[in-house]
Structure formats: structure tokens, C-alpha cells
C-alpha positions in Angstrom: 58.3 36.8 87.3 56.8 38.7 90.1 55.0 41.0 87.1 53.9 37.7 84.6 52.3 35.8 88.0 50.8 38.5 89.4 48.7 40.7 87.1 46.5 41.5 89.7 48.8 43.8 91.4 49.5 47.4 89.6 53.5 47.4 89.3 56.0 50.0 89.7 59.5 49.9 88.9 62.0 52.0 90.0 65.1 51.6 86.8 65.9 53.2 83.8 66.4 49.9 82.0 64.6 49.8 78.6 63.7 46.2 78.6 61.3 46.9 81.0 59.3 48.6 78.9 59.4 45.8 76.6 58.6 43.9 79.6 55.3 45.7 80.2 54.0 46.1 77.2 53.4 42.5 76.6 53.5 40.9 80.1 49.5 40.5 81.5 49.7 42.8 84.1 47.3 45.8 82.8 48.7 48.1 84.9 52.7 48.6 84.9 54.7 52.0 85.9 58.7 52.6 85.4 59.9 55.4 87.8 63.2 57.1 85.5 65.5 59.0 86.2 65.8 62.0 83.8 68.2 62.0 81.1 69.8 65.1 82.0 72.0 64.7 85.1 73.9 68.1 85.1 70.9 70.0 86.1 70.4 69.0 89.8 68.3 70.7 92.0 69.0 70.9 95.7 66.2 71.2 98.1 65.2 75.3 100.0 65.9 74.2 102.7 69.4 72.8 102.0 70.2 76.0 99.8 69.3 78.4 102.5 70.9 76.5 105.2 74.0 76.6 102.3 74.0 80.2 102.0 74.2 80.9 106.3 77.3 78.9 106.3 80.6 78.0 104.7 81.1 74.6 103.1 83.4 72.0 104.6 86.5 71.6 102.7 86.1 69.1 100.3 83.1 68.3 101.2 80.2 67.6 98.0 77.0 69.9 97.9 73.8 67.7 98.2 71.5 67.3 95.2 69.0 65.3 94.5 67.6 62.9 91.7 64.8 64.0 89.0 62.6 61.4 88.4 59.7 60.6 85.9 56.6 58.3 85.5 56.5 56.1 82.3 53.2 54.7 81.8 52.8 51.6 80.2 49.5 52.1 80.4 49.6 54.9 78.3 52.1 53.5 75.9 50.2 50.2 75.4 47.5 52.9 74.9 48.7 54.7 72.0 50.1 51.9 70.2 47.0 51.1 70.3 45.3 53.7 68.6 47.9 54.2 65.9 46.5 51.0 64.5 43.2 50.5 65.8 42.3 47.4 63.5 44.9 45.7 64.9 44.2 42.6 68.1 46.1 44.7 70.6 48.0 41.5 72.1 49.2 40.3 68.6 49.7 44.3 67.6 52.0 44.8 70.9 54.1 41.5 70.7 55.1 42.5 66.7 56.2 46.1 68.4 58.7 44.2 70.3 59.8 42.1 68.1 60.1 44.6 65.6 62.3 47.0 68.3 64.7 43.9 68.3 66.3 45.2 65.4 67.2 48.1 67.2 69.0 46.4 69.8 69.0 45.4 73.1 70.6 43.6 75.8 71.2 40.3 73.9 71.1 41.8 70.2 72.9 44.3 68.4 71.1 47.0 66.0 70.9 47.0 62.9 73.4 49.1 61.2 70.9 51.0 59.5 68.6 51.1 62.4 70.3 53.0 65.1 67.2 54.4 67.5 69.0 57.5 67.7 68.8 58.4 64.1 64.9 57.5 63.9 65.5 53.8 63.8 62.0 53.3 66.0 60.0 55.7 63.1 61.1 54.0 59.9 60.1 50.3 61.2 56.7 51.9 62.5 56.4 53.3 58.9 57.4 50.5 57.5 54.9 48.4 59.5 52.3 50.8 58.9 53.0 50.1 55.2 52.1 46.2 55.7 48.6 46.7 57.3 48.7 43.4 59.7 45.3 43.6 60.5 44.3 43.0 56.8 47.6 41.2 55.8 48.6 39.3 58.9 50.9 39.9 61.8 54.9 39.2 62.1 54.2 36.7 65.2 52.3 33.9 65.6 50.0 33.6 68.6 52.5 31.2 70.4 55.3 34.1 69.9 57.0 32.4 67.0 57.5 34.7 63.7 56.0 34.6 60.6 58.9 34.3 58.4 57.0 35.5 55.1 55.8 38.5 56.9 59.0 39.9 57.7 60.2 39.7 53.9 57.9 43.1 53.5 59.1 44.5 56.5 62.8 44.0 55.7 62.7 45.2 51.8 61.4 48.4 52.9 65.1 49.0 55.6 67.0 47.2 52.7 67.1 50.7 50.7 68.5 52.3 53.7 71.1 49.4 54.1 71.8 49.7 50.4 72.8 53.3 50.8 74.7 53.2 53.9 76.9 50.3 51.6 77.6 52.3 49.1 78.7 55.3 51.5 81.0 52.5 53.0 82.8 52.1 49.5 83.0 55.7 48.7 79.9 55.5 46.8 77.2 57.8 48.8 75.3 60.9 48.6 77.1 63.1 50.8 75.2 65.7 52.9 72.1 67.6 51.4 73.2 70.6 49.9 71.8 74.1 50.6 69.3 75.6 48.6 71.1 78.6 46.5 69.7 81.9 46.6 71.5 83.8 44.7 70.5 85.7 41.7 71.8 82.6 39.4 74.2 83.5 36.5 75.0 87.4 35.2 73.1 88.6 32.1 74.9 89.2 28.7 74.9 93.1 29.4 77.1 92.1 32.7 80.4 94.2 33.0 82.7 91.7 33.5 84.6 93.6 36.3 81.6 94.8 38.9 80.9 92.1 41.9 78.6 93.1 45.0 79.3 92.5 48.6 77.0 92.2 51.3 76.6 90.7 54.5 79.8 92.8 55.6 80.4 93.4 59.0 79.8 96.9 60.0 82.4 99.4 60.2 84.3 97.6 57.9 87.3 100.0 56.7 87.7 100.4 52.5 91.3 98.9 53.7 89.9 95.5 54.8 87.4 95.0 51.6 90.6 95.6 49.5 92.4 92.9 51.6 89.8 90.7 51.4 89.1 90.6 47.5 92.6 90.5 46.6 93.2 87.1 47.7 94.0 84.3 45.7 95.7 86.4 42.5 92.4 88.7 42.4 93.5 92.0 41.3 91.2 94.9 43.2 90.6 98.1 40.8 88.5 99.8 43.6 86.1 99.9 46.3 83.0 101.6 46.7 80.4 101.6 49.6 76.5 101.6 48.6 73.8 102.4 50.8 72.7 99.0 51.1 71.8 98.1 47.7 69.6 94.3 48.4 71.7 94.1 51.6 75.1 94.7 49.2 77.3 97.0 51.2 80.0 97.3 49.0 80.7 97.7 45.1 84.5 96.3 44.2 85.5 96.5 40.5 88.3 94.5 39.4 91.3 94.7 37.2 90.5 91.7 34.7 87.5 89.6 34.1 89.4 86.4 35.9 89.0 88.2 39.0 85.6 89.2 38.7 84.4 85.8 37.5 86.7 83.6 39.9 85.6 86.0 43.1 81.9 84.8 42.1 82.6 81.5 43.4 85.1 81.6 45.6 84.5 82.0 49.5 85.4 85.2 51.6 85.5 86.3 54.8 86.2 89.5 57.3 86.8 89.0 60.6 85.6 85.2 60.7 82.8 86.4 58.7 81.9 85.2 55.8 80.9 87.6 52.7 78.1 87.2 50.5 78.9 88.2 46.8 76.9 88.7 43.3 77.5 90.3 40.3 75.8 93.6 39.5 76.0 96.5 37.0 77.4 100.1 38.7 75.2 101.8 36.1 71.7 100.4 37.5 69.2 103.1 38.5 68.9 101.4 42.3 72.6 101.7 42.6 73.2 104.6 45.1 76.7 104.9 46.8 77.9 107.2 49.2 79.6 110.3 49.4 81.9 110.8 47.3 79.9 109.8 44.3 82.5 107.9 42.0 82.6 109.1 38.4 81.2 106.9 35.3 85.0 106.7 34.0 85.4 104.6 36.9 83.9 101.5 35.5 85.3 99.9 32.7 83.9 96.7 30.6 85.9 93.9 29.8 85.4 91.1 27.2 84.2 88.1 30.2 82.4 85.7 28.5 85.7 83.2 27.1 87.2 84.0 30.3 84.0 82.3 31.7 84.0 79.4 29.8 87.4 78.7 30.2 86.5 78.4 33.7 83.7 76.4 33.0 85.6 73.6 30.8 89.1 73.6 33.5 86.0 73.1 36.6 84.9 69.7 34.9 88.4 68.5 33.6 89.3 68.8 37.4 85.8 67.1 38.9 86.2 64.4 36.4 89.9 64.0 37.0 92.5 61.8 39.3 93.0 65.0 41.5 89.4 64.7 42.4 87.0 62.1 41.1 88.6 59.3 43.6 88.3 61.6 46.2 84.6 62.6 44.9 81.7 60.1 46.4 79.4 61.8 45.2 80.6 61.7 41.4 81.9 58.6 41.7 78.5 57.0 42.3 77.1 58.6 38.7 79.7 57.6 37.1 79.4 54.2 38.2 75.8 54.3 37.6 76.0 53.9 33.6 78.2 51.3 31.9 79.8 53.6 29.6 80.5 56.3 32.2 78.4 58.9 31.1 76.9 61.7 33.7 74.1 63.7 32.7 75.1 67.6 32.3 72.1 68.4 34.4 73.7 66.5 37.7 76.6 69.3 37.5 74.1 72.0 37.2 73.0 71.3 41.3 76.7 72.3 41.7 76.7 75.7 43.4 79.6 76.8 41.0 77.7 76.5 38.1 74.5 77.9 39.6 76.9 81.2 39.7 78.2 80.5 36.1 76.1 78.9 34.0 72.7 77.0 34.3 71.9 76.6 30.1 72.3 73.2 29.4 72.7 74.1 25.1 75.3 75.9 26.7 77.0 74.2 28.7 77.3 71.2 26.1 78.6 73.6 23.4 81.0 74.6 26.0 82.4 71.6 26.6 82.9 70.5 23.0 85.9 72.2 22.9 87.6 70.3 25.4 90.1 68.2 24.3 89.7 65.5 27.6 86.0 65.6 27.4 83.5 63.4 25.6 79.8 64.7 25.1 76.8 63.1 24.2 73.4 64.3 23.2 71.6 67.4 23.7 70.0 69.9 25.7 68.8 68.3 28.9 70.1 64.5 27.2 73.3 65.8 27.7 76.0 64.1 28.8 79.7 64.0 29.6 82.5 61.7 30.7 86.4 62.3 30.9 88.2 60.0 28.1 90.1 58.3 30.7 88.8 56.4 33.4 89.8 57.7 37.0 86.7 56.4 38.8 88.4 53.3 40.7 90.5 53.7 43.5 93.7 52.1 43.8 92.7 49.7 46.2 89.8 48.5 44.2 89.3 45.7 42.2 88.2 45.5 38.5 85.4 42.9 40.4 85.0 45.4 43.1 83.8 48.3 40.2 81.8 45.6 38.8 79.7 44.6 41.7 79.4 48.2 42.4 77.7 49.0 39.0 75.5 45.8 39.2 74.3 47.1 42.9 73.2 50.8 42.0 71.3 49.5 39.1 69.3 47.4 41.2 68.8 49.9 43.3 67.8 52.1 41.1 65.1 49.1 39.5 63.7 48.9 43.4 65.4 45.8 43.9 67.1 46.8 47.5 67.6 43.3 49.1 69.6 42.0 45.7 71.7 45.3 45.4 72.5 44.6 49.1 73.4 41.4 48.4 76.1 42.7 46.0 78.0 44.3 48.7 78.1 41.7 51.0 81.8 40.9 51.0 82.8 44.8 52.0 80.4 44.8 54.6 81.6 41.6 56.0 85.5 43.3 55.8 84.2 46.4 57.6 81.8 44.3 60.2 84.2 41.4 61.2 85.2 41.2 64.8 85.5 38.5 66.9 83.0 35.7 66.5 82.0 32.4 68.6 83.0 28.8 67.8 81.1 27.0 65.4 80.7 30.4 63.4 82.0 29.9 59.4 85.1 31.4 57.9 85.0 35.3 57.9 86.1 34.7 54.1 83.0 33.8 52.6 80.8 36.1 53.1 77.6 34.7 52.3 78.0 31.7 54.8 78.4 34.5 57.2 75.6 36.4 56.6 73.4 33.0 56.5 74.6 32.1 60.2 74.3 35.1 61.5 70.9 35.8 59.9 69.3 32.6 61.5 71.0 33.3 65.0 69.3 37.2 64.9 65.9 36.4 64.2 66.4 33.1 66.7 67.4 35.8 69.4 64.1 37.8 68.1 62.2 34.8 69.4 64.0 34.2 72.1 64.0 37.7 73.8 59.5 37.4 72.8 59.6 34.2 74.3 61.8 36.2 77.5 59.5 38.7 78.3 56.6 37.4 77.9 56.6 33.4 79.3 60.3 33.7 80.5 63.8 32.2 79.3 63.0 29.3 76.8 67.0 28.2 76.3 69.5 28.9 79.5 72.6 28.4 76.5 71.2 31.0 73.7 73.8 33.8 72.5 73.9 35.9 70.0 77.5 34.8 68.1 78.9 37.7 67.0 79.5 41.8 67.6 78.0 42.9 64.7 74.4 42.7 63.5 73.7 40.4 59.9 71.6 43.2 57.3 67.9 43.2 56.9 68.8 42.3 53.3 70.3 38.8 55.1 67.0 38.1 57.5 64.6 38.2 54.2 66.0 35.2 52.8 65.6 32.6 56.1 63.1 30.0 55.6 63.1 28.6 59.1 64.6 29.3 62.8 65.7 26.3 65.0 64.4 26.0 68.4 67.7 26.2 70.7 67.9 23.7 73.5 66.3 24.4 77.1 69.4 23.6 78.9 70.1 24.7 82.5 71.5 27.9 84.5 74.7 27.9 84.8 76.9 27.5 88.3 77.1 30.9 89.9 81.0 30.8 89.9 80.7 29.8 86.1 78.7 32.7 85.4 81.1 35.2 87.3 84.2 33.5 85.1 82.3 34.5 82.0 81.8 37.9 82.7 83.6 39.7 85.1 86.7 41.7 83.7 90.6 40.7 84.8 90.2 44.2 86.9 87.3 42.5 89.0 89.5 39.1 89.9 89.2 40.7 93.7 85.6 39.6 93.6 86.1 36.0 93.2 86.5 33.7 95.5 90.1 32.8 96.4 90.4 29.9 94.2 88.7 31.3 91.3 91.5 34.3 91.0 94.3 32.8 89.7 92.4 31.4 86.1 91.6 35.1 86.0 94.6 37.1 86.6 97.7 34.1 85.8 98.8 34.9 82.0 100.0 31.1 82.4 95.7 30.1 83.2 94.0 28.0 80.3 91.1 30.5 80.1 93.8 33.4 80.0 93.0 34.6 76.3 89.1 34.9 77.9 90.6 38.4 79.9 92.5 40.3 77.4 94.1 43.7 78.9 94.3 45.7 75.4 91.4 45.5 72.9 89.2 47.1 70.4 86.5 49.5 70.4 84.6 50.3 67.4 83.4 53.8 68.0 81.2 55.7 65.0 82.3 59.5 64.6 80.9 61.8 67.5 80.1 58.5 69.6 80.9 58.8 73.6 83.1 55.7 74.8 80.2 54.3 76.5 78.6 53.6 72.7 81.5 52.0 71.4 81.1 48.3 70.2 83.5 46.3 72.7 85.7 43.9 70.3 85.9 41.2 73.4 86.9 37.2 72.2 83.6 35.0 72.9 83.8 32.5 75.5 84.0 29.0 75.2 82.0 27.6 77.9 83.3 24.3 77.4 87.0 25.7 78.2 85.1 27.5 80.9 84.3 24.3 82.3 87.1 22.5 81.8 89.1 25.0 83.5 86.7 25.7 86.5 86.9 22.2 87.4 90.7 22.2 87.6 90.6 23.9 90.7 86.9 23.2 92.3 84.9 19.9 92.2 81.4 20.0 90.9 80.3 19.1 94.5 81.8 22.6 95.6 79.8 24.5 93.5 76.8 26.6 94.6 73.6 25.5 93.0 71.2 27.9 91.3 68.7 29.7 93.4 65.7 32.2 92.3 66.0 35.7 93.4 64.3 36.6 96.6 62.2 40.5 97.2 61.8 41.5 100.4 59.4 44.6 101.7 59.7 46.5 104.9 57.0 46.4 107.4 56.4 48.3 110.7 56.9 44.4 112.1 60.6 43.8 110.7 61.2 42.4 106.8 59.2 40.3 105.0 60.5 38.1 102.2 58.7 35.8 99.5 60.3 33.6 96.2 59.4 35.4 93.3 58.8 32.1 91.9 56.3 30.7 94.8 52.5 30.8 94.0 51.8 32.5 96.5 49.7 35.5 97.0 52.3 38.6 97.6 51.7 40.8 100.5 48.6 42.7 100.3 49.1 46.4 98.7 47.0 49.4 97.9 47.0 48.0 94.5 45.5 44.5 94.9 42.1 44.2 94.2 39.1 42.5 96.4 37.0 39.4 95.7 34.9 41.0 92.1 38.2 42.0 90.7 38.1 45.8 92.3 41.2 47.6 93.0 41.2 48.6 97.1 42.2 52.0 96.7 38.5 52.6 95.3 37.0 51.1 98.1 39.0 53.1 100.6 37.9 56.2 98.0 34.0 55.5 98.3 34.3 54.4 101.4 35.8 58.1 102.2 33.0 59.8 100.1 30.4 58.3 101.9 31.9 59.7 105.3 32.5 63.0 103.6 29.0 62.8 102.5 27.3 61.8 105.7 29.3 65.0 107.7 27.8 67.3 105.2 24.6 66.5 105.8 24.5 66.4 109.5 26.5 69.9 109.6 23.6 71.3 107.7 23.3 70.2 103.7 19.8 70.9 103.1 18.1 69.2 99.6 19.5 67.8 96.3 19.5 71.2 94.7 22.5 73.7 93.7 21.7 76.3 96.6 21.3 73.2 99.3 24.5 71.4 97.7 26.4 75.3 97.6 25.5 75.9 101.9 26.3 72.6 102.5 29.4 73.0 101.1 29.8 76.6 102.8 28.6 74.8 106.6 31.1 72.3 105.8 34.1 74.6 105.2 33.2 76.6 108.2 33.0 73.4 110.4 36.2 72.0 108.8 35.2 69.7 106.7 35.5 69.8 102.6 32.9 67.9 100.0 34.4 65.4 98.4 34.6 65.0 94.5 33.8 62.4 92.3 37.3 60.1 92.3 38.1 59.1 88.7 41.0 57.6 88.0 43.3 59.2 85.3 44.6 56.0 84.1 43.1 53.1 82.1 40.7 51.5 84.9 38.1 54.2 83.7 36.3 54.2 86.8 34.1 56.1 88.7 33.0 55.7 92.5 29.6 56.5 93.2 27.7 56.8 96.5 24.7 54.4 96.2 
């Protein structure tokens, strides 16, 4: 409050809460600074002084070394600044209150984030690309001028997140991409004059002993004719001819290592002109051919029967999805081909199909790059799934793949409601229809939306608001509310109310005497409201301190009930605004933050025509500065005069002073008149 009724005054604040930024960037105050402390706390840096008076001395026992804090300036100023210029059509008022809005659904204090808008995985640069995407300025903004939201103008906003939604779905029922694969760069499959028996390895770590490449290739059945070292032949190191064209053709794809290292390994033929090996030369006899080609597709035909079997394809995301994607099953040939296996093997799609005719569990269909295959059976659907489940599956990756993304969200809304349950407030519908869910929790996020605008900007607008649940609705869910109610004003709470509702069992101590035994008593009313065991939802590779805390809601009416079993509202302490105080060389000042009242006068407050003080005392110093240098001898206007009145000056102790610009938004300059 002290920021909203005092714009006049250039703010600093000293916390490394991220509402405040929120808070500047649309409060009225032009000028609004956030002193941080930097992210990385393991780095501490002691002052000289205290490390040489460290080094001269032992350390008490047990005794901590000092460090100190690193801090750093946030400028709203500049922020608001290059919001600004990213979308310079836009009215920068109406442009700044849609940014926070917009960063709602990347949660806050009262709201959680989206699921497929977590801010550490780019959540803030998709809904600016997204936004970019609806040009406001031409189109219209997502708030009104009296900080409600323009329902219809969302809608575009939220179609664009629903493909991300959609695909974080599907991952949830086994149904996603999986993680990019590398680019191969191999040389791609061997040539028809290809011995069969001859396989290149490079990458090898150096003095690498014939013994251990023997070892190594001879894994997994591989039968090891010999082993010959080249002289680095495209980075191969060594030559290793096998026994029997299995060998050779399963080492091609299989992974090896030496000494945690893994090998890199090709085909080649010993009787190319490049080929040089070392001493001893081996003899041509050495090399024999062998017939490789069946063996290959053999290989070939066995590698699909097992990716489109029930030892894999349950298992397989990735191939689960295609298969799902067409009614009758079918995967296009040239989907396998991204495989790295067959990049090794076989890449002909004429090929390939022919290949596969011969299977006797295999159906084809089509030709050359129409090809397609499927297994005769069916081994798609997991054993918990449900012949509904596959359906609705099907029915949402061919919207998706029509551009639809809020209806093919809308097909998985019951697995998303399983996975994102939790506990939820009275009044909320049954966690069993799923829908119903989504529809309440839909209106209470974008009502929160407005009620954290209305928040920052004019202050709290209902004293009784909550968000009812742990878990966010999906964008998918906010494009289809029509209207938001306005929740009730109300009235702050009694302080010992308020400490009941959210101080742990562990912080009982705190209360007052009275207050302790509704807290710790397992026999209290409210006893439920303080569970000792309970949930956290933590994502892979999240820290404890990310995890979503599966608490029970509070009922405040039980709240109430119970608080006045042992205190009478009379007893209660009545709600009072928050007081400042600043320290003076006369003792302690304090002030309301809510009084009218002009706040004590700062460097930063600004005279009569609106003109920060600091300039005054800056012109007010030039002019001195100025009036020195000419009585200690500045002669003219010129560059010489100007040059040995500066000199005179330095000699007499004095310095010229410099225009005074300000580096900040108030693009100012002083200017002795």
C-alpha cells in the first residue's frame, strides 16, 4: 500500500519474493527497485580484511567463518521498459497488466502452474510467443481496463498451450514421443560388395592391447576370427574379422565398450586401397567372404516381430502412439527407418517391404514409401487399459493431428483427473466425473487470475478467496468458461484464526496457551486440519522444497466453530494494518501504511513541479563546482579556457563537475542556467 499511495517516492525493496515484481510492474509508482539476493549461495565471499585477519590466527573451535550476502538490483524500470519495446503498439498499462495475468498460469503464491507451463522449462517464453501470436494491439487485450479478463481473448491464448497439454497427456498414458534421438552419422548400411565378416573399430582408447579388442567383440555369442590394428583409417583403430556373418552383422548394432568407453563400429572392406595396417602386414588369405545378406534379413524380420510384439510394444511409447494413431493399426515402414538399427541395416523401403513379406506374424500393405506394416495380433493395450481407454486414445491423436488441441485434450480428461486428484475443499464436485471437475476448477483459476490483478494493483477485492484445490485445471479447461463470478468482499480474519489455519502441529508452541490444545490433542475437532504423515508429489529430479504438499483444506467454518470453544469472540484481537518504521538520528519514526499522509521526506521525493530532489541537490552542486572554477582561474567558454580551468582546479583541489544524467527512465539532464 505504501508503493500504490505513494508514487511519488522511487521504491526499493529489499526481498527475493517474485510477486513483487508483479507488484511493480503494474502498481503507479514509475520508479520501483527489488534488492536480491543472488541465486547461488555456495559462493560466498568474505571481506580482505576478515580473510587476512583469518590467515594471522587460528579459528575458534566451532566457531562459523563470516561471509557475506551477494546482492543484485532488479529494475522495474527496466523491465517495464523492455516489455515495452517487445510490443511497441501496444498501450503500455493495458500491455503490462495482460503480462501479469498471463504469468498467473505459471504460478504463484495463491495459484498453481499449469502443468504444461512450468517457468523452469520455458513456461514464461511460450505464453510470450503465444501472445505475440494474438497481436493485442490490433486484436484486443486479455484485460479489460477495470482488470477484469476478456474471456474470448484468452480462447487464442489457450489453444496455442493446449498442444503442449495434449502431449504431456498422452506421455501420461504411455503414449509420448520419448526423448529426441541423435542424429546418426554413420556411413548408413554396407554395400552389396561388403564381406560379411570385416567390421571397423574406432574411437578406441589408446594403448589398447589386441587381448582386450578380442574380449570386447566376443561378447554376446560373437565369434572373433582376428584382430588387426590400422593406422587410423577415418579414426578406425582397429580391423576385427569374424567367424560367421551373425557376428559381423549383429556387432554392427550392438553397443561396446573398453574401459567404460564406448566403441564406435562400421563395416568396411580389408581390401580397400586406404586400408593400411601395421606391422605385421596380414596376408590376403586372411579375409574370407561369407554369404551375409539372408543372415541380414533374418535379422531384419526377428527386429520387427519383437518391436511389434508383447515383449516390447506395451513397454514401447513411442510405438504405441503409431499404432494407435490409425484404426486398423498400420505403421508406415518409413517410421522404423528413424530407428538407428535399421540406419545400420537397411534404409530401402522396396526392401524392407519385400523383406517382411516373408514373415509369417507380419501384415504389409502398399509400396515403397506407402508402406506399411502391423503384427496380426494386437499387443498395443496394456493390461490395465480399457477397450474405452484405447478408444479415447485413438479419438485424441487424431484430433491432434487435425489441429484440434483443446478437443483431443478434452479426451483425456478422466486420466488426468486420476493422476491430478489430491485433496480438494468443500463444495468441490466428486473426483469421479471428471468433467464437473475440470468446470469448477476452471472458473476458480481464472477467478484467482482476477483476483491476484485486482491484488496488485488496487489491493485485496475478497478477504475469503482460495484457490480449491492442489493441482492446476488444463488450458484446454479455461477456453471453454463463459463467465467468472465476483467472490464476496468479506472481512480479515481474527489473527488467532489465521494462525489456526496455517501454522503446522510442530509450531503449537507459538500459540497462545489456549489455542494449543485444538492443535496438538488427537481428541481436538479441528484434529484432521494437522496431519503428522502426508503426501508430497515430487516430479523426477525435483528438490523437496518443489514438491506439491498434499495437505486437507481447511474448513473455516470448523475453524470457527472450534476456536470459539475455548475463546469468546470478545477475546479476540481485532485486525490492525501493518505499521513501517524508519530510523532517524532523533529515535524511530513510525507511520500507518494505510494513513494519507505524506511519508517522511527522502532523497527520492520530488519538490513542488514534480522534480525529484536528488537533481536539485545535483545542480545545486554543479553550480558550486562551477562557480570555484572560475574564481580559481577558468578563463573563457573555449576548450583551452575550459582545459586550464580544469588544470587550476585540480591543483587547488577542486574537480569540474559533469553533466548529471540519470541512467534510469527519468531521462534527465541538469543544466546550469
Amino acid at each position: 500500500n505504501v508503493i500504490r499511495n505513494h508514487p511519488e517516492h522511487t521504491h526499493c525493496l529489499c526481498s527475493n519474493d517474485a510477486d513483487l515484481v508483479f507488484l511493480g510492474l503494474v502498481c503507479r509508482s514509475e520508479h520501483v527497485y527489488l534488492l536480491r539476493t543472488k541465486p547461488n549461495y555456495e559462493k560466498k565471499v568474505r571481506p580482505e580484511s576478515v580473510a587476512q585477519d583469518s590467515d594471522q590466527r587460528e579459528p575458534l573451535e566451532g566457531a562459523s567463518q563470516p561471509a557475506i550476502e551477494d546482492y543484485e538490483m532488479l529494475s522495474i524500470v527496466a523491465l517495464r521498459a523492455w516489455l515495452c519495446s517487445q510490443f511497441p503498439d501496444c498501450i503500455p498499462h493495458r500491455l503490462l497488466a495482460d503480462f501479469v495475468a498471463m504469468c498467473c498460469l505459471v504460478g504463484n503464491d495463491f495459484l498453481p502452474h499449469m502443468a504444461a507451463l512450468d517457468i523452469y522449462d520455458g513456461g514464461l517464453d511460450k505464453l510470450l510467443a503465444a501472445y505475440y501470436q494474438l497481436h493485442p494491439a490490433q486484436n484486443g487485450y486479455l484485460t479489460r481496463e477495470d482488470l477484469t479478463l476478456e474471456l474470448p481473448r484468452w480462447s487464442g491464448l489457450l489453444e496455442q498451450v493446449a498442444q503442449d497439454e495434449c502431449e504431456l497427456l498422452l506421455n501420461l498414458v504411455g503414449l509420448g514421443l520419448g526423448p529426441k534421438q541423435l542424429p546418426y552419422r554413420g556411413p548408413g548400411p554396407p554395400p552389396m560388395d561388403w564381406d560379411g565378416l570385416s567390421v571397423a573399430v574406432w574411437n578406441v582408447p589408446r594403448r589398447t592391447t589386441r587381448e582386450q579388442i578380442l574380449a570386447a567383440m566376443s561378447r554376446q555369442g560373437c565369434e572373433v576370427r582376428s584382430a588387426h590394428q590400422v593406422k587410423q583409417h577415418k579414426g578406425a583403430s582397429w580391423l576385427v574379422h569374424f567367424c560367421d556373418a551373425k557376428s559381423a552383422v549383429d556387432t554392427l548394432v550392438s553397443t561396446r565398450r573398453i574401459e567404460t568407453q564406448r566403441l564406435q563400429l562400421t563395416w568396411v572392406k580389408p581390401d580397400s586401397d586406404t586400408l593400411e595396417f601395421e606391422d605385421p602386414q596380414p596376408e590376403a588369405s586372411a579375409f574370407q567372404v561369407a554369404e551375409w545378406q539372408p543372415v541380414l534379413h533374418k535379422a531384419v524380420r526377428e527386429s520387427f516381430e519383437f518391436w511389434l510384439g508383447p515383449d516390447n510394444l506395451p513397454k514401447d511409447a513411442f510405438l504405441r502412439r503409431h499404432v494407435r494413431k490409425r484404426r486398423d493399426r498400420f505403421v508406415p515402414l518409413r517410421v522404423f527407418t528413424m530407428f538407428r538399427r535399421l540406419r545400420v541395416w537397411m534404409q530401402d523401403l522396396t526392401q524392407l517391404a519385400e523383406v517382411l513379406r516373408s514373415s509369417t506374424l507380419l501384415e504389409i500393405e502398399g509400396e515403397g514409401r506407402q508402406a506399411m506394416v502391423r503384427r496380426k495380433e494386437d499387443f498395443s493395450r496394456r493390461e490395465d487399459e480399457t477397450e474405452d481407454q484405447a478408444e479415447r486414445q485413438s479419438a485424441c491423436l487424431e484430433l491432434l493431428a487435425a489441429g484440434r488441441n483443446v478437443e483431443a485434450v478434452q479426451k483425456l480428461l478422466p486420466e488426468y483427473n486420476a493422476r491430478y486428484g489430491g485433496p480438494v475443499a468443500a463444495g468441490s464436485p466428486p473426483s469421479d466425473d471428471a468433467a464437473a471437475v475440470m468446470q469448477h476448477r476452471s472458473i476458480a483459476f481464472l477467478t484467482g487470475i482476477e483476483w491476484v490483478l485486482h491484488y496488485y494493483v488496487e489491493g485485496c477485492s475478497s478477504w475469503s478467496w482460495f484457490y480449491p484445490a492442489h493441482y492446476p485445471p488444463l488450458c484446454a479447461g479455461l477456453a471453454f468458461v463463459t463467465s467468472i463470478p465476483r467472490p464476496p468482499l468479506d472481512a480479515p480474519v481474527a489473527p488467532e484464526l489465521q494462525l489456526l489455519a496455517v501454522l503446522p502441529a510442530q509450531s503449537a508452541p507459538l500459540l497462545p496457551e489456549l489455542l494449543r490444545p485444538l492443535v496438538e490433542d488427537n481428541s481436538s475437532p479441528i484434529a484432521d486440519f494437522y496431519p503428522r504423515d502426508f503426501e508430497l508429489d515430487l516430479k523426477p529430479g525435483d528438490k523437496d522444497w518443489q514438491a506439491i504438499v498434499l495437505l486437507p483444506f481447511v474448513d473455516e467454518q470448523r475453524l470457527r466453530n472450534a476456536l470459539g470453544s475455548v475463546l469468546e469472540e470478545k477475546d479476540l484481537l481485532t485486525f490492525q494494518p501493518a505499521r513501517g518504521s524508519r530510523l532517524e538520528a532523533s529515535g524511530v519514526r513510525c507511520w500507518d501504511f494505510m494513513v494519507d499522509e505524506d511519508l517522511p521526506a527522502s532523497r527520492a521525493s520530488r519538490d513542488d513541479l514534480g522534480v525529484p530532489s536528488q537533481f536539485s541537490e545535483a545542480a545545486a552542486a554543479i553550480l558550486l563546482a562551477a562557480s570555484e572554477n572560475i574564481e580559481k582561474g577558468g578563463k573563457g567558454k573555449g576548450r583551452k579556457g575550459r582545459r586550464n580551468g580544469q588544470r587550476n582546479g585540480e591543483r587547488n583541489g577542486a574537480t569540474s563537475a559533469p553533466d548529471i544524467k540519470s541512467s534510469d527512465s527519468r531521462d534527465c539532464q541538469c543544466q546550469v542556467l
